[in-house]
N, C-alpha and C positions, 0 to 999 in steps of 0.2 A: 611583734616584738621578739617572736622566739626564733628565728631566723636569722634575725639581726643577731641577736644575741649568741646563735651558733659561730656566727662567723667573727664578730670583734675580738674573742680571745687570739685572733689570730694577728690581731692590727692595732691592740692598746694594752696596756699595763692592766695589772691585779688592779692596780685603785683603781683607774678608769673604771674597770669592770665591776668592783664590789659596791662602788659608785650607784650604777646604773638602775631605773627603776623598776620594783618586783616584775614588771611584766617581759624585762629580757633575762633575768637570771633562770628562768627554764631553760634557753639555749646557751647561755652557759653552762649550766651545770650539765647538759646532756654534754657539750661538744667539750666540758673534762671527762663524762662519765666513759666517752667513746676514745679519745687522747689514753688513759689510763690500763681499756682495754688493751687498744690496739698493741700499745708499745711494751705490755708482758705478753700478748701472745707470741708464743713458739714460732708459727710461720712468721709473723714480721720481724721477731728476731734473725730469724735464719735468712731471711730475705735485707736486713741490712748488712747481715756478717761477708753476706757473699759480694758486697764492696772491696776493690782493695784500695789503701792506702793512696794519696791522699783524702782518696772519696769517703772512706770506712767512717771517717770523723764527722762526714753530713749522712749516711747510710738512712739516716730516722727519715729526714728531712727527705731526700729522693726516694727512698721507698715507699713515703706517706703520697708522695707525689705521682707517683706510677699508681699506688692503689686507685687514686681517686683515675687517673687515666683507666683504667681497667676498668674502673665503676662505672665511668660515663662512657665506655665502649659498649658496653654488656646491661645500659642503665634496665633497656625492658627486664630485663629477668628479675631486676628487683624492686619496679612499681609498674600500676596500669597507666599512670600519666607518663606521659611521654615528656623526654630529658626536656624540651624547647618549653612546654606548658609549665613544667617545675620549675625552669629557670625562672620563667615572665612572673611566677608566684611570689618568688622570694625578692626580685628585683621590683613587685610592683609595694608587696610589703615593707621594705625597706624608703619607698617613697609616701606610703602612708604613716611613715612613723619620723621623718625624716628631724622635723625638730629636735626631737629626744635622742638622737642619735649623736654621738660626742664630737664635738667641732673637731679632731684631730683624726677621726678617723672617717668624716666625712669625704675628704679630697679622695682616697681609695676607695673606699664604696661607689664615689661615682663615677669613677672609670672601670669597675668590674662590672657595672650595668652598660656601662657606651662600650666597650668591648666584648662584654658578654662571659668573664673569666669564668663562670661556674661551667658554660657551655662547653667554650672552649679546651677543655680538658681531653675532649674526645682524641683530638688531633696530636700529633707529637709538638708541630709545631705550637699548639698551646701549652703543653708545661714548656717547653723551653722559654715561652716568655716568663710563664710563672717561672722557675728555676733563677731567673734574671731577677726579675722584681723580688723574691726573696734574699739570694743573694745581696741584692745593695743596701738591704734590711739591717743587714749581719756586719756585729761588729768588724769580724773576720771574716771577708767574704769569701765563697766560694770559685773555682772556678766552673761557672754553669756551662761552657762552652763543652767542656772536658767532661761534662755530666751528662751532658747530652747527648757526646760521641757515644760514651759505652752502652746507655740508654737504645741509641739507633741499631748499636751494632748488633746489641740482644734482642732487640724486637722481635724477632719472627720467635723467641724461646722464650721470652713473657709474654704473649699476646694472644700466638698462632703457634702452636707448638703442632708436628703433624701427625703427634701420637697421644695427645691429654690434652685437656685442659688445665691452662695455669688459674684462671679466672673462673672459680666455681661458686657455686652458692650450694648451702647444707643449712640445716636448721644447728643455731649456735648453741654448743652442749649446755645445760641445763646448769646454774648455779656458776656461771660465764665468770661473774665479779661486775656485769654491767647493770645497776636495777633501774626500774623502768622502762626494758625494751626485755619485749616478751621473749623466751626461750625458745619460740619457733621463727623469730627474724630472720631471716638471711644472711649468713653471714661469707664474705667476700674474702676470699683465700688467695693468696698470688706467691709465687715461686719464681725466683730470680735465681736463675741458672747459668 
């Protein structure tokens, strides 16, 4: 259930979720306690600002979207299981608990297992789908077409840079504001240049 739980803030309302039984509100509360993180640190700031106009106004929403591409380029550096095994864990968990899962956000959960979105990420062409599917979410949609281009055109300067790396992992400084993830995690840095 804590898996499920990570991912529904992303697919059902506060009620849904405040709803749901004690045994998903762990992954809720991490996947606000990581949301929270992410979007006061400094590099994700600076990493949305470098959007311009009309992007600057999803900058949170693409940048959160390149990070996880970057995480699941780089996943070895930051588990011994391997991306394909993490995936089959959380999609197999997600089928073990599948009743208690909220009839509204089932139809999506089961096409991010029959396509594989958690994996998918690796690839450019998998956030542009995700970029799409979130988009049609949105009262105000995006254009992901346009988010994509400048996304391609920077690749080689978020990804493969040929003098740094953009994608590092450091142990996350101590008293972060994230509690329950120990002060020597990993934490995953990206610079949009």
């Amino acid at each position: 259930a804590f898996y499920a739980g990570s991912i529904l803030p992303d697919m059902v309302s506060m009620n849904v979720l405040k709803a749901l039984p004690a045994p998903f509100q762990g992954g809720v509360e991490r996947h606000r306690q990581i949301d929270l993180f992410t979007d006061s640190h400094p590099a994700f700031k600076r990493s949305v600002g470098r959007f311009s106009p009309p992007l600057r106004r999803f900058g949170g929403i693409l940048a959160d979207v390149i990070y996880d591409h970057c995480l699941a380029r780089r996943w070895s550096a930051h588990s011994e299981l391997a991306l394909t095994e993490f995936t089959a864990r959380v999609y197999a968990s997600l089928e073990s608990i599948w009743a208690d899962i909220p009839v509204q956000a089932r139809p999506g959960l089961a096409h991010m297992r029959l396509e594989d979105w958690l994996g998918s990420y690796r690839e450019l062409s998998g956030i542009a789908r995700a970029l799409e599917r979130i988009s049609r979410r949105m009262k105000r949609p995006f254009d992901s077409t346009s988010a994509m281009d400048v996304i391609e055109v920077r690749k080689l300067r978020i990804l493969d840079p040929p003098d740094r790396s953009v994608c590092s992992t450091g142990p996350r400084p101590v008293g972060s504001g994230v509690p329950n993830i120990p002060a020597t995690t990993p934490m995953l840095t990206l610079s949009i240049e």
